[in-house]
N, C-alpha and C positions, 0 to 999 in steps of 0.2 A: 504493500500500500504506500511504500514510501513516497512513488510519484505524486500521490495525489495529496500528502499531507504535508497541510503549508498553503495547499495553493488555491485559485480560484478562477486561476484564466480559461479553466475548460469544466463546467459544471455537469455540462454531457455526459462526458466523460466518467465523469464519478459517480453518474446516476447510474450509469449502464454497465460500471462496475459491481458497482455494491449492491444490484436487485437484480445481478443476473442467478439465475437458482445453479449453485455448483456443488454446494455440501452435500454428502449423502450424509442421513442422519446415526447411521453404521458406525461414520470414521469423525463423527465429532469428540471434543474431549467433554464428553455430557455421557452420562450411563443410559443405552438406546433402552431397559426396561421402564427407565421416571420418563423419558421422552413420550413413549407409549400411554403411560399413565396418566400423564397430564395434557394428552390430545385427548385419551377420555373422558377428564373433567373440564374439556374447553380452557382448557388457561394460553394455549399455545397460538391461537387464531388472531392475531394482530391485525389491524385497520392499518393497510399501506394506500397513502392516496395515489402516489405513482403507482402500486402497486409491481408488480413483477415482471422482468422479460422474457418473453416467450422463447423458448430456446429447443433442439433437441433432445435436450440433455434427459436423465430420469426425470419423470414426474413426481416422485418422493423428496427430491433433493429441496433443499433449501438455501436463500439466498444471505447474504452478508447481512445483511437489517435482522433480518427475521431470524439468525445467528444471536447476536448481540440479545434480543430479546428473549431466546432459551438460557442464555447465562444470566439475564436480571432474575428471570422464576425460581433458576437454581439453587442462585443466592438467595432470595428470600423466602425460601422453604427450607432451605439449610438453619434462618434467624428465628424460623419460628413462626412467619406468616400463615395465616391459612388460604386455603385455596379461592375463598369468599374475598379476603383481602385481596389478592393477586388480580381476580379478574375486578374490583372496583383500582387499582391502581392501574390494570390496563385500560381502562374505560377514560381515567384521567389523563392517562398519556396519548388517549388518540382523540382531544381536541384536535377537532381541524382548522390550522390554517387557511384561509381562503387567499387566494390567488388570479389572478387573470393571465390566461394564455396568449394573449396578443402582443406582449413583451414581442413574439419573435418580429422581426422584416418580415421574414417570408410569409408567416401567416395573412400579414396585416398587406401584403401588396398582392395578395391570391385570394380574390373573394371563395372562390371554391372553399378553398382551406377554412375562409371566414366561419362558414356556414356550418364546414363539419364539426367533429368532437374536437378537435383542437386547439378550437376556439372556444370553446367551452369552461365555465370558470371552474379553475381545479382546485385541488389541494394536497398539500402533507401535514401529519400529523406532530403533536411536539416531540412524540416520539424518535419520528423523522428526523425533524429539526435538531435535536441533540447528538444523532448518526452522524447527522454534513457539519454539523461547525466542530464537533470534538474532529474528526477528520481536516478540513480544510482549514479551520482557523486552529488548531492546536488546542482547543476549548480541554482543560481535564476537568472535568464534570465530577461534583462531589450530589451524591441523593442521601439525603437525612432521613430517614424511611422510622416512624413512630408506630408502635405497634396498639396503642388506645386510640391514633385517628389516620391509619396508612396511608387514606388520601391525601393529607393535607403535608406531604413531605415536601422537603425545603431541597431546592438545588442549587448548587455554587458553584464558583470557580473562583482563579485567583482574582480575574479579574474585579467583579464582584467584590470580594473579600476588601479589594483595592478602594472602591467606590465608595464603600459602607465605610468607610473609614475616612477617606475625605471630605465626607457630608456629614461627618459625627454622629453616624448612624450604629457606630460600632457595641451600641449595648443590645438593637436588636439584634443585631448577628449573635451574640453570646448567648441570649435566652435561646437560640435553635440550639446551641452546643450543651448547654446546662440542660436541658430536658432530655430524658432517658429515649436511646435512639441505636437504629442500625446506620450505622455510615459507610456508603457501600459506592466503592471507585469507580464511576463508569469509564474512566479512560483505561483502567486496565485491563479492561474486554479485546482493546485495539492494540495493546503495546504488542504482543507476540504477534504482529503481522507487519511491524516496525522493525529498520534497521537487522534483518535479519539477511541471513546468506540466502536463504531457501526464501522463496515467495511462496508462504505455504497458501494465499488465498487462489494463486495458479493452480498448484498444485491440487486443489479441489479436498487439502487433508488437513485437517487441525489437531489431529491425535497426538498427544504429549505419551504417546506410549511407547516400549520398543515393539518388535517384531513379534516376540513372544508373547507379549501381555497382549497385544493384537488379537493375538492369533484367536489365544482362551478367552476374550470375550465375544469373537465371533463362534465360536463353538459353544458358549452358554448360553446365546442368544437364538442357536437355531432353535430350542423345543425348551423356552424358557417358562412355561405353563404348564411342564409337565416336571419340574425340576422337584427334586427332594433335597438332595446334598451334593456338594460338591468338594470334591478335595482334590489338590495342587502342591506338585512336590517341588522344593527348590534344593537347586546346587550351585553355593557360591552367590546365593540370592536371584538366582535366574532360574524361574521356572523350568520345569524339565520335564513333570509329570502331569498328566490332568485324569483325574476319573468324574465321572459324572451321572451320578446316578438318580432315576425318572422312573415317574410313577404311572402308567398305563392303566386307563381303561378297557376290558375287551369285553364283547357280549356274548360268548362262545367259546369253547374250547377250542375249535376248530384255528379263532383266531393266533392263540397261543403259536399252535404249531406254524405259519404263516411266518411271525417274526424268526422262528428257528431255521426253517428252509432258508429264509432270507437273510442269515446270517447277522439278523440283527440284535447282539445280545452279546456279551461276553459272559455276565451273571446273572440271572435270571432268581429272583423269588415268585410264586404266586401265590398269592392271600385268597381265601372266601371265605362264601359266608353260606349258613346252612348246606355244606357241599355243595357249592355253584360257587364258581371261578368269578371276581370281580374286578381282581386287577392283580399287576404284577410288576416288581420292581425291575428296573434293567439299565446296570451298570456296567459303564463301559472304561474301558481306560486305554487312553491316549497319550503317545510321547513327543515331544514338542519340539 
């Protein structure tokens, strides 16, 4: 991202950057089970006015915005938030901006254009708004996030901190610090995409993982609803072993035999109940 931080001679640019969908939700450093979890309680669905670019790419993937926004949930479910707080502080974050499209030349000298959606008065949300200036102006965005009124969280930066202090405003700013508070860096979301060797947003990977720790959370993710236990051997602090053991429903005996033809099993228990088969454990173990 380093091109585009600092700068604002090409706004295009960084729109088309940061809303192209390139993550798969696989390879982010977010645990893909809470990702799941919290598409089911709606917490993840963000109000993008520009909305997304259409791309080839997977349909599952997700873009740099809507990145940024699974790591605010993370955090404030990690502080304690509940899920009710979450989606009224994403409700506050997507005020929209109103905007007019005719800003361009070209629109405004092509009646066509006039007429179409392009012309049409658009929006970003504050959400947005804190993406493009923590990006293009160096904005480090501080969110004071209060757990008796989550809405009413207080945001800053230096500059801010700057202003309230030349205007002798500086006892309000101290009642936000004095009262009991998560204080949570939104610039730190961006720094690992900064000054790095690797452009990991090219790259389409943000995994802070190695190869192996990879590896086993793609393997506990394939049949993660059927999971009982898991255990993982290390050597020298590096993974080496994975067993993995799942709980099976089958309606038949018949099914039983089925996973064994098919080689699916290394250890196999079966449980019932009144002599009728219910299910059956099957552990497996894998070397890494």
């Amino acid at each position: 991202m380093d091109p585009y931080f600092g700068e604002t001679i090409d706004p295009d640019s960084l729109i088309n950057y940061i809303y192209t969908p390139l993550f798969l939700k696989t390879k982010i450093d977010v645990l893909y089970f809470d990702i799941l979890n919290w598409e089911k309680y709606d917490l993840l669905d963000i109000d993008l006015g520009l909305g997304t670019v259409k791309t080839d790419y997977k349909k599952t993937a997700i873009s740099f915005v809507q990145y940024v926004w699974i790591k605010m949930v993370e955090a404030l479910i990690k502080y304690g938030f509940s899920y009710d707080d979450i989606r009224a502080i994403r409700a506050k974050l997507g005020q929209k901006l109103h905007f007019e499209l005719n800003y361009n030349q070209k629109i405004a000298e092509n009646k066509a254009l006039q007429t179409s959606d392009n012309h049409k008065e658009g929006y970003v949300t504050d959400f947005e708004k804190y993406v493009f200036t923590t990006i293009a102006f160096k904005n480090k965005y501080h969110f004071f996030f209060y757990n008796n009124a989550p809405t009413d969280f207080f945001v800053f930066d230096d500059d801010l901190i700057r202003d309230f202090n030349e205007a002798n405003m500086g006892d309000y700013f101290f009642q936000k610090f004095n009262k009991d508070h998560f204080s949570f860096s939104f610039y730190k979301i961006f720094e690992p995409f900064l000054h790095g060797d690797s452009h990991q947003f090219d790259n389409r990977s943000i995994s802070m993982l190695s190869d192996e720790e990879d590896k086993v959370l793609r393997m506990i993710r394939r049949n993660y609803n059927e999971l009982k236990s898991i255990t993982i051997r290390f050597n020298q602090s590096k993974p080496t072993h994975l067993e993995i053991k799942t709980t099976k429903q089958v309606s038949a005996e018949s099914r039983i035999m089925e996973h064994i033809q098919k080689r699916d099993y290394s250890t196999i228990v079966i449980q019932t109940v009144d002599g009728c088969v219910v299910n059956f454990e099957n552990t497996k173990k894998y070397k890494l």
